[in-house]
N, C-alpha and C positions, 0 to 999 in steps of 0.2 A: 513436368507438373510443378506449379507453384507452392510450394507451402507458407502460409498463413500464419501470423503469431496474431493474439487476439493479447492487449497488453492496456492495462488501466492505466492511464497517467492520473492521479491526485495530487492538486496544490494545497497547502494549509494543512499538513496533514502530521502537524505536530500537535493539534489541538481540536477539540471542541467538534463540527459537523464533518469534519474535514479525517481528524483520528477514527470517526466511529465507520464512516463511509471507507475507510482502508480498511478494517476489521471486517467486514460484511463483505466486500474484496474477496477474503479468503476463502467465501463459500463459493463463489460463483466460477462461471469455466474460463479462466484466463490462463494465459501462460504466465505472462510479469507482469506483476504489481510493481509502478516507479510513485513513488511517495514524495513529493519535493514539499521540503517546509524551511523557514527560515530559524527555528531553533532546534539546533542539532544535539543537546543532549537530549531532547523531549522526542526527537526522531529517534534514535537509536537506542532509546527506551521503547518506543512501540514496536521495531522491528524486534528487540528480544523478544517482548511479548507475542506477539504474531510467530515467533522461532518453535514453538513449544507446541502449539498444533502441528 
């Protein structure tokens, strides 16, 4: 039997439509959420934020 990962990739996702569509991510049934964005304190500012749910 195969198993399946169901896995969001998000670009832009240090800012603006891109931040809020990873946040709304967290509700839905995925396994990984991959967030790529090209300013990395403003990424690894969302990802704490996202840590605490």
């Amino acid at each position: 039997m195969e198993v399946k990962k169901r896995i969001a990739i998000i670009t832009g996702a240090s800012g603006g439509i891109g931040r809020e569509f990873t946040r709304l991510m967290t509700f839905e049934n995925v396994d990984e959420i991959w967030a790529i964005a090209r300013n990395q304190t403003k990424l690894v500012a969302l990802k704490k934020s996202l840590e605490t749910k």
